[in-house]
C-alpha positions in Angstrom: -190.6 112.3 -10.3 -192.3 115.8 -11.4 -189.6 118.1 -12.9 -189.6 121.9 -11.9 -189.7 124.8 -14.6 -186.2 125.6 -13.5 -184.7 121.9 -13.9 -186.7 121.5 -17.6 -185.5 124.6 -18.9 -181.7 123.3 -17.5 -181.9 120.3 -19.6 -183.2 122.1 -22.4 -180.8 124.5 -22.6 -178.1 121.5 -21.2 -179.3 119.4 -25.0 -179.3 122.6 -26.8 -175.7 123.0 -26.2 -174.5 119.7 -26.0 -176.2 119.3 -29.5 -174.5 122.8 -31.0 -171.2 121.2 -29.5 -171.5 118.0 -31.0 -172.7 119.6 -34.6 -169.5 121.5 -34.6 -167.2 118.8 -34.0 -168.5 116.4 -36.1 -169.7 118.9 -39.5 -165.8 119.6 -40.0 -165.3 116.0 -40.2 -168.4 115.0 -42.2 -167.8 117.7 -44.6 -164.6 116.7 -45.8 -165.7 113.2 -46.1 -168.0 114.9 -48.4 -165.5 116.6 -50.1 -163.7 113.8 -50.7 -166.4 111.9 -52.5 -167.5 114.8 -54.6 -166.0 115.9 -58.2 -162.4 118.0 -57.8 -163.2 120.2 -60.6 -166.8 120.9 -59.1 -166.0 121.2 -55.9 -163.9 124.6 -56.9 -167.4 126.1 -56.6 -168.1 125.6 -53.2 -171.3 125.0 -51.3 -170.3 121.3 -50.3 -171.4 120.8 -46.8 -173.9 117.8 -46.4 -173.7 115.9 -49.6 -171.7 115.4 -52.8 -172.9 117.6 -55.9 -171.5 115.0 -58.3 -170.0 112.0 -56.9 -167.3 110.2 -57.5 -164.4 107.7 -56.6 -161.6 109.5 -58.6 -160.6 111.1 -55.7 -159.8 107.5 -53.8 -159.0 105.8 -57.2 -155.9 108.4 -57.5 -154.6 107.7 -54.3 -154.5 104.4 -54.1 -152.7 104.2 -56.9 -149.8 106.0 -55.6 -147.5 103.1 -55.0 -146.2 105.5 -52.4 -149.6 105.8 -50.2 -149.9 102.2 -50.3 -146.3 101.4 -48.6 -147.1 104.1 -46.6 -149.9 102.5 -45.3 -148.1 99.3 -45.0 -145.6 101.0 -42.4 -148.1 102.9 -40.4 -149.4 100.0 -39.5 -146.9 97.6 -38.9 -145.2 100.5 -36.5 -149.1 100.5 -35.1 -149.5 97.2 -34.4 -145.6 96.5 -33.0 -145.4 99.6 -31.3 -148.5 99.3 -29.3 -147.7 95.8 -28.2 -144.1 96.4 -27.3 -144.9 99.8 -25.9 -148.3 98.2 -23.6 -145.6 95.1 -22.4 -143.0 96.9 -21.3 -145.1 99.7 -19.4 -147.4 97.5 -17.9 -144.8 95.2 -16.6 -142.5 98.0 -15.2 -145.5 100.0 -13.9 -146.4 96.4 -12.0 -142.8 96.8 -10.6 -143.5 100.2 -9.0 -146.8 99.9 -7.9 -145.1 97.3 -4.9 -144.1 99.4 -1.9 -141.1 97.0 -1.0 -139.6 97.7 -4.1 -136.2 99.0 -3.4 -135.3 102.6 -4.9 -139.3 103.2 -5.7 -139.6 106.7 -5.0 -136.0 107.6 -7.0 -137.3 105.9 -10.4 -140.8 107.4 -9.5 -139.1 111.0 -9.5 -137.1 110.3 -12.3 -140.2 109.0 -14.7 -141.8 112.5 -13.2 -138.8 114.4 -14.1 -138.6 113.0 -17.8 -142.5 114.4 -18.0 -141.3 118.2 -17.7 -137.6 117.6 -19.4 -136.1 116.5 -22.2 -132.6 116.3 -23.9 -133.6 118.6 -26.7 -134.2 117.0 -30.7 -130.0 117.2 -31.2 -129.2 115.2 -28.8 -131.8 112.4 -29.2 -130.8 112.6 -33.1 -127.1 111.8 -31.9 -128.3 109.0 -29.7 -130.4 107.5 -32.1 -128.0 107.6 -34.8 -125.3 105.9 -32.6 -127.9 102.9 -31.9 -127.9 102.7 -35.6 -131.6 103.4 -35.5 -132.0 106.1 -38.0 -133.3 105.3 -41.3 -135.0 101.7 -39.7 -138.8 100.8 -38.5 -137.3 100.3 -35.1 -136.5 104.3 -34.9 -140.6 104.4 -34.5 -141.0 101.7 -32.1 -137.6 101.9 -29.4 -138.2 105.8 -28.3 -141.8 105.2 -27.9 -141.4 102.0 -25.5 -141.7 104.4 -22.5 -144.1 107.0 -22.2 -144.0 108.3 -18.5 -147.8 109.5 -18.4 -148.8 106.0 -19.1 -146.4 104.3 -16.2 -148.3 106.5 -13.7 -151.8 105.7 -14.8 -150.6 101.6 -14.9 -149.3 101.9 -11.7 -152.1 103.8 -10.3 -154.5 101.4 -11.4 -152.3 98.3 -10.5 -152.5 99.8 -6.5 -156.0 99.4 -6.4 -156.0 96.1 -7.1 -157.1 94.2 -3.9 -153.7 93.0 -2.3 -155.2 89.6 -0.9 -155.7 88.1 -4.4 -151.7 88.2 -4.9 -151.0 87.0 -1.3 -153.2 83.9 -2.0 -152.1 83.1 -5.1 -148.0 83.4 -3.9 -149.6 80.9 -1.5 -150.4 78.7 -3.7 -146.6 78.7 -5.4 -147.2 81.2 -8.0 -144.3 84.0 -9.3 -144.5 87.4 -9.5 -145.2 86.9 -13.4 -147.8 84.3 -12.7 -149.7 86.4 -10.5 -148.8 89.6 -13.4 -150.3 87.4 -16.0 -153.0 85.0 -14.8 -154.4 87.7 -12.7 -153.3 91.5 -12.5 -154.2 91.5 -16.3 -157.8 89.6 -16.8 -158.4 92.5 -14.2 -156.7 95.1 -15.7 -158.6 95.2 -19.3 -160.1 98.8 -19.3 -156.3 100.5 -18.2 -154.8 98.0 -21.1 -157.3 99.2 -23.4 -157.0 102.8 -22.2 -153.5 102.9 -22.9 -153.4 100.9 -25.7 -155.7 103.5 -27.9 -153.3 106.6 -26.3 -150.5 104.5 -27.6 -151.7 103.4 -31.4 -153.2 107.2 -32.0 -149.8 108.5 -30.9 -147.9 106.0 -33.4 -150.9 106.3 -35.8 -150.9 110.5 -36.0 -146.8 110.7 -35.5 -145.0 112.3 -38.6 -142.3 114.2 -36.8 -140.3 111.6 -36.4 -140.6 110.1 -40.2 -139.5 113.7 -41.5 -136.9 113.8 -38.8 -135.3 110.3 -38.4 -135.9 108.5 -41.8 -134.5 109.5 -45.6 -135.3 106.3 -46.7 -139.0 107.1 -49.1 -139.9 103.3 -48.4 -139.6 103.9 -44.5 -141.8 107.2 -44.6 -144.7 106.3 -42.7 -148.8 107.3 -43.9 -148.7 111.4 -41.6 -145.5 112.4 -43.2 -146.8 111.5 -46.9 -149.7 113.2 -45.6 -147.9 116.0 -44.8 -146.3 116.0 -48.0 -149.0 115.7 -50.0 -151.0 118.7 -48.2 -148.0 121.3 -48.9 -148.2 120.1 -52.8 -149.9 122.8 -54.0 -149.8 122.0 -58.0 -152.1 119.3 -58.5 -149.7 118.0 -61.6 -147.2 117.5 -58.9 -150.0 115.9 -56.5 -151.2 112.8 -58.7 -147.8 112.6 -61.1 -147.0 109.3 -59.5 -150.7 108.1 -60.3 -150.7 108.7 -64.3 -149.9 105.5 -65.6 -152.5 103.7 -63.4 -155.2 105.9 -63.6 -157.5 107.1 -66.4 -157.2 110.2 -68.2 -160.4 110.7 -67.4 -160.3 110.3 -63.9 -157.2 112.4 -63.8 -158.9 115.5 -65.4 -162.3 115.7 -62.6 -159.3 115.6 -59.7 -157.6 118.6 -57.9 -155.2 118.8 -55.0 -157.5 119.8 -52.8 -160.4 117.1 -53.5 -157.3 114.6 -53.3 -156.3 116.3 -50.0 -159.3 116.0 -48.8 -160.0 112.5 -49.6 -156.4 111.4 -47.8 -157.3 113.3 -44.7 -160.3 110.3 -44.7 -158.0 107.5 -45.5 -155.8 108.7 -42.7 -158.9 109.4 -40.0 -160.7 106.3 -40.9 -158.7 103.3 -38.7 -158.9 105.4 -35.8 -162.3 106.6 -35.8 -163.2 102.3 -36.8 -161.1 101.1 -33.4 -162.3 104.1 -31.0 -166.1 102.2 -30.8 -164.6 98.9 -29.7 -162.6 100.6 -26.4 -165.0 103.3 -25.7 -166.8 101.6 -22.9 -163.2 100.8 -21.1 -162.3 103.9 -21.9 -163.8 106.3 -19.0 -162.9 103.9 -16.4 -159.2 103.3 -17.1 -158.7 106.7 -17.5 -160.3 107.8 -14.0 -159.9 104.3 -11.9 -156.2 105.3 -13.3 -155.7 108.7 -12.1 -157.9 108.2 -8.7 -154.7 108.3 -6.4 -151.1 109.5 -7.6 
């Protein structure tokens, strides 16, 4: 099919500023990856944008040898991993629960998941109520708040209502329970919502460092943001790789800077996510919209 002048010059304007959008996401990103593999001192001069001047490891080499980072690293991902699973179980399953229209007292937990959406009891008292759980100052102070999320019950139980209702009648039918039918069948069918949610649910655990500055005192608890956000307001690079001096040498020590070492965290914290966002992509689009079709 011939294209018009009109529609050709659409989709080349349509490219030109899909590709100017695109450039400016992604040159912020690749520049500090470039940053990051350049030499500290060197990189004081500027003009770093698509390549490294002089490259280097030193940058990595003195963070990773900052036992600190490496616990760090250790909790983010166990509160991750635990999190996500936890968090995706319990939504899913009471989600399930509301998307059945016999279920008694529906439409009161309904507007009270809505209500927690626009409201909240304020950082004081959910300090109080955490510390009288005796969460504070554990793992579990990341995991147990997080287990709900109300935004992600309504886009589980959106999706769960499309679900054709004659493949749970037949298979109560044929003798099986409500977690039968939850397991054998609402989830094989359910696997771009899952993996939808599940990516909301690890960035927000992943990127989270409120709650480490707020909830934990313990340094071996402090998960990899809230270093990062420690490390970024060091301003005196002596300060910033004093913790590394006995592992690293002298002179790697000397070509480093706090900024090249900022710069080179910010990668080791962006890199996991940006690796597992490929893998749910293509589920991505359709949870999200099969998920918020019908409220």
């Amino acid at each position: 099919m011939r294209l018009s002048k009109g529609q050709r010059m659409f989709s080349v304007v349509n490219y030109g500023l899909l590709l100017v959008l695109s450039f400016s996401i992604i040159f912020p990103f690749w520049r500090i990856l470039m940053l990051s593999f350049n030499d500290g001192i060197d990189s004081l001069r500027g003009g770093i944008y698509f390549w490294p001047r002089i490259a280097t490891w030193n940058n990595y080499e003195v963070i990773f040898a900052r036992s600190e980072i490496i616990n760090a690293y250790r909790i983010t991902i166990i509160r991750t991993v635990v999190g996500t699973i936890f968090s995706l179980f319990m939504t899913a399953v009471m989600a399930y629960g509301l998307s059945k229209r016999h279920l008694r007292v529906r439409q009161a937990v309904n507007v009270l998941i809505l209500f927690t959406m626009f409201f909240s009891g304020g950082l004081i008292p959910s300090y109080l109520l955490l510390k009288d759980l005796h969460l504070l100052n554990t793992v579990w102070v990341y995991i147990v708040p997080s287990l709900y999320q109300a935004w992600n019950i309504i886009l589980f139980r959106t999706f769960f209502q499309q679900l054709p209702p004659s493949l749970e009648e037949s298979a109560k039918l044929d003798g099986a329970n409500d977690l039968t039918v939850f397991f054998r069948i609402v989830v094989p069918l359910s696997l771009p919502i899952f993996a939808t949610i599940s990516l909301f649910i690890a960035v927000g655990h992943w990127n989270d460092w409120f709650s480490g500055t707020v909830y934990v005192q313990d340094p071996q608890l402090v998960p990899l943001q809230t270093l990062l956000m420690k490390i970024i307001r060091e301003n005196d690079s002596t300060q910033l790789i004093a913790g590394s001096l006995s592992n690293v040498s002298q002179n790697s020590v000397k070509t480093v800077t706090s900024y090249s070492v900022k710069m080179a965290t910010l990668v080791v914290t962006i890199l996991p996510i940006v690796c597992l966002y490929p893998f749910l992509q293509r589920y991505f689009v359709k949870g999200v919209l099969v998920g918020s079709v019908k409220g």
